[in-house]
C-alpha positions as a Markdown table, in Angstrom:
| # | Residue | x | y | z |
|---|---|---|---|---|
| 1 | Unk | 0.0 | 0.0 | 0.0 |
| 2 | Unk | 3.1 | 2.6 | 0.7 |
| 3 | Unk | 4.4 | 1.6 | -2.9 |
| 4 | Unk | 1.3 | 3.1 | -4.6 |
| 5 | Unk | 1.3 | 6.3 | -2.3 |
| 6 | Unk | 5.3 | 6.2 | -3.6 |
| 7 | Unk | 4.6 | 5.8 | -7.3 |
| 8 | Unk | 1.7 | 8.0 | -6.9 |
| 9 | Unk | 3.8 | 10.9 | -5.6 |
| 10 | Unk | 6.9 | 9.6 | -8.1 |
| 11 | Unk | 4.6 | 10.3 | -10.9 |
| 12 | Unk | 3.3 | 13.4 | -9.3 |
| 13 | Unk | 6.7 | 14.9 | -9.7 |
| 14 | Unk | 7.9 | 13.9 | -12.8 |
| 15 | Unk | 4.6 | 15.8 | -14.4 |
| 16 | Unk | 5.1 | 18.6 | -12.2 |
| 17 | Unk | 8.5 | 19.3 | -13.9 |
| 18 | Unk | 6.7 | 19.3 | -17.3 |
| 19 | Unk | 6.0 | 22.7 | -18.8 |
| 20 | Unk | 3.1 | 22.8 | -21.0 |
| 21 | Unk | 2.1 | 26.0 | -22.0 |
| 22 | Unk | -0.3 | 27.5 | -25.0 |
| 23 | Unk | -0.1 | 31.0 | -26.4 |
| 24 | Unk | -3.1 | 32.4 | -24.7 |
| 25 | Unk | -1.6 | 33.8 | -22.0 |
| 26 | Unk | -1.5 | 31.2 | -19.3 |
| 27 | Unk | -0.1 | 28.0 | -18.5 |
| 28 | Unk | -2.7 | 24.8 | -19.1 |
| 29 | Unk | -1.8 | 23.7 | -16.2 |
| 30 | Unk | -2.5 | 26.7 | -13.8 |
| 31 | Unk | -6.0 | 26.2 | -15.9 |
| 32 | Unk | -6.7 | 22.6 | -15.2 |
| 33 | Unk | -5.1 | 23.7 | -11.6 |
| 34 | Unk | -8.0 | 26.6 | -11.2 |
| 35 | Unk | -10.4 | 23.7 | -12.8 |
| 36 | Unk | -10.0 | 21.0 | -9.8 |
| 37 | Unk | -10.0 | 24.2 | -7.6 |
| 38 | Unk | -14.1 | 24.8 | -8.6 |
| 39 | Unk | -14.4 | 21.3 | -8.2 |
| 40 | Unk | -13.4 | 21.1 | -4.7 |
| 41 | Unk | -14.7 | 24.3 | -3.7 |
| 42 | Unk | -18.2 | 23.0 | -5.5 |
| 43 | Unk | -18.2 | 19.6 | -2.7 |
| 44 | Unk | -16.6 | 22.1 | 0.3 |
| 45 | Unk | -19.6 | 24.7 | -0.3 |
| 46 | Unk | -22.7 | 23.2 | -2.0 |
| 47 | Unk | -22.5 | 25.6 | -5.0 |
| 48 | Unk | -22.8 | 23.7 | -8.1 |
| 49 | Unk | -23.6 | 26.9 | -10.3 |
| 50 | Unk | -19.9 | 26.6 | -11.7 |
| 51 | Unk | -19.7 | 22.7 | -12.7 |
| 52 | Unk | -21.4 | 23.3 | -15.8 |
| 53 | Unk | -18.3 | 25.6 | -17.2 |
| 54 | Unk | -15.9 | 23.2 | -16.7 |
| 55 | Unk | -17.4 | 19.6 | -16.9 |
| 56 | Unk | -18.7 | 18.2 | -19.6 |
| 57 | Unk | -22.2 | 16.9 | -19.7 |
| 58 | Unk | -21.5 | 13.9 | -20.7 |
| 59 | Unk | -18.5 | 13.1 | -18.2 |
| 60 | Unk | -17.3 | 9.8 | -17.4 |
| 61 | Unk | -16.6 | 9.1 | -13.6 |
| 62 | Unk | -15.2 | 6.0 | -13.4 |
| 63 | Unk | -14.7 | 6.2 | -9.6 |
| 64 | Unk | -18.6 | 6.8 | -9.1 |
| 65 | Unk | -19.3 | 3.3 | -10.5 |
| 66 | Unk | -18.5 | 4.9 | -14.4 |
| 67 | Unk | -21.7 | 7.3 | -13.9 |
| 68 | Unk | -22.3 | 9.0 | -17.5 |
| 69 | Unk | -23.2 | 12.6 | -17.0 |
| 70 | Unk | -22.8 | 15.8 | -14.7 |
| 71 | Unk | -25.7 | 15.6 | -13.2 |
| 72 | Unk | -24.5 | 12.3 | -11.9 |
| 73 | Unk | -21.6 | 13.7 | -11.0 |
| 74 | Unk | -23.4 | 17.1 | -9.1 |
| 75 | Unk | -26.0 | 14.5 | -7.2 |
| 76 | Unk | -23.0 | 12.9 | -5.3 |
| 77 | Unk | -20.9 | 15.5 | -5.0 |
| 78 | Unk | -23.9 | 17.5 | -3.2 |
| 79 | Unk | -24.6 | 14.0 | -1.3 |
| 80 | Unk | -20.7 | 13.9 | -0.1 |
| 81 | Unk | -21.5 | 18.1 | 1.0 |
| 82 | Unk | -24.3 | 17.3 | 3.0 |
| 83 | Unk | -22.9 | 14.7 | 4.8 |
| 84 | Unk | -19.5 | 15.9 | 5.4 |
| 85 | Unk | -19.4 | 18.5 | 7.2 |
| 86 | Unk | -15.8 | 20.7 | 7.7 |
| 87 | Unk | -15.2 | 19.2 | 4.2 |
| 88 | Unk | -12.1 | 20.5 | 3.2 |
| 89 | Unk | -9.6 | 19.3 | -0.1 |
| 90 | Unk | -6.7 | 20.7 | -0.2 |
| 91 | Unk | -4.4 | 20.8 | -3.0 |
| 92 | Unk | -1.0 | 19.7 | -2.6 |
| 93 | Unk | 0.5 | 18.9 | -6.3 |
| 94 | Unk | -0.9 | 19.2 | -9.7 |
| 95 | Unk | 0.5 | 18.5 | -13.2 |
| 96 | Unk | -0.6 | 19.1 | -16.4 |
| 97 | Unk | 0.8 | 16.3 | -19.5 |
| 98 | Unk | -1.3 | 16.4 | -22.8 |
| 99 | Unk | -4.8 | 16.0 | -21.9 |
| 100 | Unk | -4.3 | 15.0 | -18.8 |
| 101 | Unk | -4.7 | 16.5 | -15.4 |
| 102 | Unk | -3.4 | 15.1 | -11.6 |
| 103 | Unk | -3.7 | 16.5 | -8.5 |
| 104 | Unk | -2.6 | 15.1 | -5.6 |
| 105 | Unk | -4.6 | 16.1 | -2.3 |
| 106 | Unk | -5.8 | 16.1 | 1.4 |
| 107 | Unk | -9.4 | 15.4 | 2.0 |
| 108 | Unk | -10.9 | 15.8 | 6.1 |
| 109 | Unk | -13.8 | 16.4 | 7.2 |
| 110 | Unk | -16.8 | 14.8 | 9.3 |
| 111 | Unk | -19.0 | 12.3 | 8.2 |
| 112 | Unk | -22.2 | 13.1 | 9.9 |
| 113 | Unk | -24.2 | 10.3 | 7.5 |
| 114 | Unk | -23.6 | 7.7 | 5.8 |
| 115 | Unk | -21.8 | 8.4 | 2.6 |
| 116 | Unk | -19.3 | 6.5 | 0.4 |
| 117 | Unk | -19.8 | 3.0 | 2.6 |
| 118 | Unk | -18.8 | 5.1 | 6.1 |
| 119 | Unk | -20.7 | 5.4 | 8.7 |
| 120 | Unk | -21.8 | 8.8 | 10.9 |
| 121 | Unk | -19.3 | 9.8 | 13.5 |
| 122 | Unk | -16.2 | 8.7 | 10.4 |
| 123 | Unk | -13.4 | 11.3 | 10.4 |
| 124 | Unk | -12.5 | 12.1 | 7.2 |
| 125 | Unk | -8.5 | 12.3 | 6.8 |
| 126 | Unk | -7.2 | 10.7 | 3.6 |
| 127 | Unk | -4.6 | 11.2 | 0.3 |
| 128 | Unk | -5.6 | 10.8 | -2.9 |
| 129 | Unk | -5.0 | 11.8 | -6.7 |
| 130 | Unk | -7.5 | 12.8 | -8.9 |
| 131 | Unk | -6.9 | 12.8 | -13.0 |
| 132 | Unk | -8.5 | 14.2 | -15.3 |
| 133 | Unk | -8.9 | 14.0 | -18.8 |
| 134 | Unk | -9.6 | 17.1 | -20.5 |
| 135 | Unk | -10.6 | 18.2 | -23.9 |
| 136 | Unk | -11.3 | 21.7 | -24.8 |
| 137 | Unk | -11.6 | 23.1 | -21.6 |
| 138 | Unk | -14.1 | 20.8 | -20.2 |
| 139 | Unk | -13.7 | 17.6 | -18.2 |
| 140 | Unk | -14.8 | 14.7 | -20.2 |
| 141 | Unk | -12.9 | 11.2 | -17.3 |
| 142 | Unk | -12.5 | 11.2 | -13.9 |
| 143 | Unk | -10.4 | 8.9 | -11.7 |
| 144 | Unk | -9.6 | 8.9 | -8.6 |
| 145 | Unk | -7.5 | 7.4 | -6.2 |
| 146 | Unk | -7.6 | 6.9 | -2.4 |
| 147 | Unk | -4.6 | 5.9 | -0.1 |
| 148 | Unk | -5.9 | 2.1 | 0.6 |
| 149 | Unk | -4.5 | 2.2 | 3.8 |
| 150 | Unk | -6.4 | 5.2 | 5.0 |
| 151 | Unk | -9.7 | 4.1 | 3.4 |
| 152 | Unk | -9.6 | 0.6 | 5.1 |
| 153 | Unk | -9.7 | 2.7 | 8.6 |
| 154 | Unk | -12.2 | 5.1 | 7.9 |
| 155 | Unk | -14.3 | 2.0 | 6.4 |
| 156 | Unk | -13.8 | -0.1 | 9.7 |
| 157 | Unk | -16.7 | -1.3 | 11.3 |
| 158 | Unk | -18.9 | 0.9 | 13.5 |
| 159 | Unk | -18.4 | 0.7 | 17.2 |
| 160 | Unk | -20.0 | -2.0 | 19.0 |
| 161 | Unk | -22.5 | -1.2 | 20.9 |
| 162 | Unk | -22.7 | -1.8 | 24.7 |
| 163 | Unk | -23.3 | -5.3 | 25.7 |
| 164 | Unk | -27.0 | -5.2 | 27.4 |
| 165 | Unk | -26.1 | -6.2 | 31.0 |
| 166 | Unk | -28.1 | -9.5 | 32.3 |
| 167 | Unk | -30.5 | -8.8 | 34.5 |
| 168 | Unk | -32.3 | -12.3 | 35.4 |
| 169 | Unk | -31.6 | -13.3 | 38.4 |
| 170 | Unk | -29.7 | -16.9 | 38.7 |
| 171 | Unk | -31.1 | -19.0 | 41.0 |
C-alpha cells in the first residue's frame, strides 16, 4: 500500500516538472489547476452553479461506479456536501501532461451520515490523486484514487454497541 502512495507521488513529480504551455496567456496547467480548484470548492460549499463551465455533460466518472453525466456527478458531490461536514480538499501537487490532469490532495472532514460506505461519526483524513482527462476546456474522465490504507480505517466497522447487562436473576 506505501508503494502506490510512492509511485503516486513519483509520478506526481515527474509531471510537475513538465511545462506545458499554450499561447493564450497562461499556462494549461494553472487552468486545469484553477479547474479541480471549482471542483473542490463545489463539494466544500454546495454551489454547483460553476460545474457546468468546466465539466462536460456527458462526463465519465469512473470512480462513481462509471456514472455518465454531470448531473451524476453534481448529485454525489452534493450528497458527499451534506454529509460531510468541515469538508475540506486541499491541493498539494498538480500537473498538467497532454490532456491529462493530476492533483494530488488532502481530504478531512466529518461524516455526519452515511456516505461513500462510512458510517456517521467517520473522520475524514485521507490522500488521494485525482486525473482528469480534459478536452477543450471541459472535463470529459475522472479517476480517482484513495490511499488504501487510509480508506480501510475510515471503512472499519462501526463501534459495538454496549453489551445489554443480564438482568435475570440466577437461582
Amino acid at each position: 500500500m506505501k508503494s502506490f502512495l510512492t509511485a503516486t507521488v513519483l509520478m506526481l513529480c515527474l509531471l510537475v516538472s513538465c511545462k506545458d504551455t499554450d499561447n493564450s496567456g497562461g499556462s494549461d496547467n494553472q487552468k486545469n489547476k484553477d479547474r479541480i480548484k471549482v471542483i473542490y470548492t463545489a463539494l466544500e460549499t454546495g454551489d454547483m452553479s460553476k460545474l457546468d463551465s468546466i465539466i462536460d455533460k456527458d462526463v465519465i466518472d469512473h470512480q462513481n461506479n462509471d456514472a455518465k453525466s454531470i448531473d451524476t456527478m453534481k448529485k454525489f458531490f452534493s450528497e458527499l456536501h451534506n454529509n460531510v461536514t468541515g469538508l475540506k480538499i486541499e491541493q498539494i501537487a498538480n500537473a498538467t501532461d497532454g490532456d491529462y490532469n493530476l492533483d494530488f490532495n488532502h481530504t478531512s472532514g466529518d461524516v455526519t451520515a452515511p456516505v461513500m460506505g462510512m458510517s456517521a461519526g467517520t473522520k475524514l483524513d485521507f490522500l488521494g490523486v485525482d486525473i482528469c482527462k480534459i478536452k477543450d476546456g471541459k472535463i470529459t474522465e475522472h479517476w480517482g484514487f484513495i490511499d488504501p490504507a487510509a480508506m480501510m480505517k475510515m471503512m472499519s466497522a462501526p463501534p459495538k454497541m454496549e453489551e445489554k447487562k443480564d438482568t435475570s436473576k440466577k437461582m
